[in-house]
Steps between C-alpha positions, in 0.01 A plus 500: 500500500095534489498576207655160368266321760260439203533250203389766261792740631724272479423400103467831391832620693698214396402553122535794466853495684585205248425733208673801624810309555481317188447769287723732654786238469459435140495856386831557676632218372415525160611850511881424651478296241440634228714808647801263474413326183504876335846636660639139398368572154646842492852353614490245199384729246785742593760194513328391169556862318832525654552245297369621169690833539826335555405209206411813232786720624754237431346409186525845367852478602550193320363595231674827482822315511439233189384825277796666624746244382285409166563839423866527598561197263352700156720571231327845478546664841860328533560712160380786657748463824786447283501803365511697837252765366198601706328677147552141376371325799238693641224399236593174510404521890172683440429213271585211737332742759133505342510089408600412892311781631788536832444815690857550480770389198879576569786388267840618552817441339861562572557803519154599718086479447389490130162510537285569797074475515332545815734601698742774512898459339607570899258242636600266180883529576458298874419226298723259477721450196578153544259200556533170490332327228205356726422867554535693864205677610501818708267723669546863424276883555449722190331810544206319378472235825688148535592275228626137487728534261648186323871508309657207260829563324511595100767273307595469182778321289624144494634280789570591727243804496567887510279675762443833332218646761234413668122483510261609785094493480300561825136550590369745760347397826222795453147533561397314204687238541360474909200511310487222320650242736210646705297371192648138537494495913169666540709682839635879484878483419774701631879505360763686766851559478756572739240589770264687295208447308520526103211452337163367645123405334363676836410859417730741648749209571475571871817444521516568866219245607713272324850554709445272778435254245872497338681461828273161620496152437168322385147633535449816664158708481525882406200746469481695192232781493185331656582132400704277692747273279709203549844565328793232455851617415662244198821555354518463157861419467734172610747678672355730702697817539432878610501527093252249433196602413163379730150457419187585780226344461145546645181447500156631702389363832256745513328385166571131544360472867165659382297260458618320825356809690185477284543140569511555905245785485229261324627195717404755794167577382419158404601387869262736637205410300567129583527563867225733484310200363670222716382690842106534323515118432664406833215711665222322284688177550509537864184563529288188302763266639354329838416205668213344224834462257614249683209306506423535168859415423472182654182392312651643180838228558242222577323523178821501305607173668168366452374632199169522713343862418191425744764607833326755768711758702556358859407839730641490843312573809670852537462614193221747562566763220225529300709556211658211505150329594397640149844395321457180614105438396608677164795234461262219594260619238720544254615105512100427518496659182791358322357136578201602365667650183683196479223258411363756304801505308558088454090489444574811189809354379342130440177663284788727352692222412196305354329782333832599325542089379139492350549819306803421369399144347159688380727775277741284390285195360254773368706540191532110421166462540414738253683339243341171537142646533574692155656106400175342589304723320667392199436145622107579542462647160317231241714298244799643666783362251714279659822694457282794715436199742892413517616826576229620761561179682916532493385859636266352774793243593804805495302720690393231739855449552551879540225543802721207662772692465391822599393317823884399523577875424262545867669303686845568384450873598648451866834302339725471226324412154629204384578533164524269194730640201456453182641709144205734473427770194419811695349631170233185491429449821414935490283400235316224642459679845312814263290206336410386804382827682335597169308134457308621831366793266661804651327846365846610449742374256849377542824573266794305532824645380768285463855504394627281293818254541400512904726216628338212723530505828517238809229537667127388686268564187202407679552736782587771328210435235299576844659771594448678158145370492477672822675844454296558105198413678593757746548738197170414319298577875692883497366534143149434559512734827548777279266781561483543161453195371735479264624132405912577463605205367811332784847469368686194580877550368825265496820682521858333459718556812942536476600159582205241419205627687195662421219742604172470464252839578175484499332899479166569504358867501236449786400684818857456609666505813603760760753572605512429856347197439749396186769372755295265657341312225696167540435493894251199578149609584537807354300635225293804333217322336171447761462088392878447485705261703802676524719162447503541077795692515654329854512179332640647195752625642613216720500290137698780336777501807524132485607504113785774652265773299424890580092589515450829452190745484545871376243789402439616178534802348111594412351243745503133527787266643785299338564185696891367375638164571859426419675139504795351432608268221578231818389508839858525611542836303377850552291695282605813357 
């Protein structure tokens, strides 16, 4: 008992006692299980092609019955019987013979057999030679093995009807046809008779593996070779009789409880490598876990019903390891520093917050302010003609309105844009938006492409004349960044959408975008270009959602990005 004396004996011992038992309980029971599950399986797959045997033999039979009355019933073979001559009737029978394909095809008259295929005229005369017209079946042995033999009376002549012979086809139970019933059951097939096997899809037959199995009742197991099998006897006749014929069928336990041994044998292994590993941790476990976790514990549950982060360990009198001495300065240091990284963190956060405001407003009133600079300087040119004067001051006045606006667009950011709808022409307001960005006097040119007979759509025309001021200004800025200096000119395109909507894609063939950083484009703050904001795209995005639009940026082929927007016809519809 000393050697549970200690707390850390105690831990490790329990633990690892807990996993033992744990582990060693679910691999047995998941292996019992799964033993069971298996045999059970076995049982219903040989109940299940039992079942099929018996369902194909009697459909053979059945069969064999209605082909042996069609043919009883034709003019031609009842011609044949009539005249009591085997010459006469025997190539009639290897006719009928080769179309029903029997294994054996017996017609005899009244005076004895007339014809006799497959089976010897001695075999052929313990037929019977009268039948009722339903047909009587009968089991008999040829030289050949056992056949199931099926006979149906030959009449001929007006009512009441002459019979003048009778008709008998039969099919062998053989080795083929154990074969394919094997085919359909997916089990090795058997067929016995009178206490002995007859034909078998197991090589050699093993016919004397397969004698306890005739004398029992339900599942028994038999070992054939180096394979153990699980064999049910199932008669394959209603009235079972010492004459009736008997079907065995098994199947291999050996093959189908494989993979529950290689089930068991990795279960084992696994079990050992997790207790292996459950006695390690216990031992570690055991061996950080004293007193100073209490303490700590406590102070840890009194800052989460506080919320107070600034909570020192309370070290008792006898506590004199200096472990715990250190683990508890360590933990008292450790909340020093998170109060301290708190106010860092609020101070941060509020010039973050600030910072982030003032460079937002600065990029997105840049662009109005260019166009009324380039307005005034059409103002400050001498004898300006008054229709110059009109137009530069609407400008001044709509862009005016625009910086208010964009100020709007700021503050909406952090909530739902409210939006005012309106019929808008996606193809004009594409074109203005290009007018605009090229009125600042971008290096690069812009090319609208539009398609005609675009239908009008409900939407914000103001906010999304933003957001494609925004997104080709975007496109002009990757132009001018190449390193080659080539001026591409930007294409800005209108495309018709199924059901009402439209797309708009603006392409430029700039400096582009990688591709780690293409999925992140629309994410506020972020952005590739030193000056940028990072809210261009944000707030585009949030204007594009509210309209129930898709915003979409994809590389392409040869550098440069392609920015699509698609929107719907309503805002209570989906685009395309």
């Amino acid at each position: 008992m000393r050697l549970l004396s200690s707390l850390r004996n105690r831990i490790f011992v329990a633990c690892a006692l807990v996993a033992v038992a744990s582990l060693a309980s679910a691999v047995q029971f998941v292996t019992t299980r799964v033993s069971r599950e298996a045999e059970a399986e076995l049982a219903r797959g040989l109940q299940r092609a039992g079942g099929l045997v018996e369902e194909n033999y009697t459909a053979r039979l059945d069969t064999l019955t209605l082909l042996a009355r069609l043919i009883a019933d034709l003019p031609r073979l009842q011609a044949a019987v009539a005249t009591d001559h085997p010459p006469t009737v025997e190539p009639v029978a290897l006719d009928y013979q080769a179309r029903v394909k029997s294994d054996l095809f017996v017609i005899t008259g009244p005076h004895g057999v007339l014809a006799a295929l497959g089976a010897p005229v001695d075999v052929a005369r313990q037929l019977p030679t009268r039948a009722s017209r339903e047909g009587d079946a009968a089991t008999i042995q040829t030289s050949h093995g056992v056949v199931e033999v099926v006979t149906v009376p030959i009449v001929a002549g007006p009512d009441p009807p002459e019979v003048i012979g009778t008709l008998s086809l039969g099919f062998a139970l053989d080795d083929a046809l154990a074969q394919r019933f094997k085919a359909v059951t997916e089990s090795e097939v058997a067929f016995a008779l009178g206490g002995r096997i007859r034909a078998s899809t197991l090589p050699g037959g093993h016919a004397t593996e397969l004698a306890p199995v005739l004398g029992s009742a339900g599942i028994v197991t038999v070992t054939i070779g180096d394979a153990e099998y699980v064999a049910l006897r199932h008669g394959l006749s209603d009235n079972p009789s010492s004459g009736a014929p008997e079907a065995i069928i098994l199947r291999s336990r050996t093959e189908r409880l494989l993979f529950v041994r290689a089930l068991r044998a990795g279960l084992f292994v696994v079990a050992a490598i997790g207790v292996l590993a459950a006695v390690l941790t216990s031992y570690v476990v055991a061996r950080t876990v004293t007193r100073p976790l209490s303490a700590i514990t406590d102070a840890m549950k009194e800052m989460t019903a506080t919320g107070d982060f600034t909570r020192k360990v309370r070290v008792s009198r006898g506590w004199q390891d200096e472990d715990a001495r250190l683990l508890a300065s360590t933990f008292d240091s450790l909340t020093d520093a998170i109060e301290r990284f708190q106010r860092e963190v609020s101070l941060r956060d509020r010039l973050s917050a600030l910072g982030r405001l003032s460079t937002v407003i600065a990029h997105e009133v840049r662009n109005p302010l260019m166009i009324i600079k380039s307005s005034l300087r059409s103002l400050a040119k001498a004898q300006a003609p008054p229709e110059d004067v009109r137009e530069a001051a609407a400008d001044i006045d709509h862009e005016v309105a625009r910086l208010n606006r964009i100020v709007d667009d700021v503050l909406d950011f952090a909530r739902p844009a409210r939006l005012e709808y309106s019929q808008t022409d996606v193809n004009a307001l594409l074109a203005d938006a290009a007018a605009s960005v090229m009125s600042a006097g971008a290096p690069a040119g812009v090319t609208p492409v539009l398609e005609e007979g675009l239908p009008q759509i409900l939407a914000d025309a103001e906010r999304l004349h933003t957001v494609l001021v925004n997104i080709i200004t975007n496109a002009l800025h990757a132009v001018e960044a190449r390193s080659d200096g080539a001026q591409v000119p930007v294409i800005a395109r209108s495309l018709a959408l199924p059901g009402g909507g439209v797309a708009i894609e603006v392409e430029d063939r700039g400096v582009g975008i990688g591709a780690g950083d293409l999925p992140h484009v629309f994410e506020p703050y972020f952005t590739t270009k030193r000056t940028g904001t990072g809210l261009g795209l944000a707030i585009a995005k949030n204007i594009v959602d509210s309209h129930g639009g898709i915003i979409s940026a994809a590389a392409v082929a040869g550098g440069g990005t392609r920015i699509r927007i698609e929107l719907p016809g309503s805002p209570g519809s989906v685009p395309a």
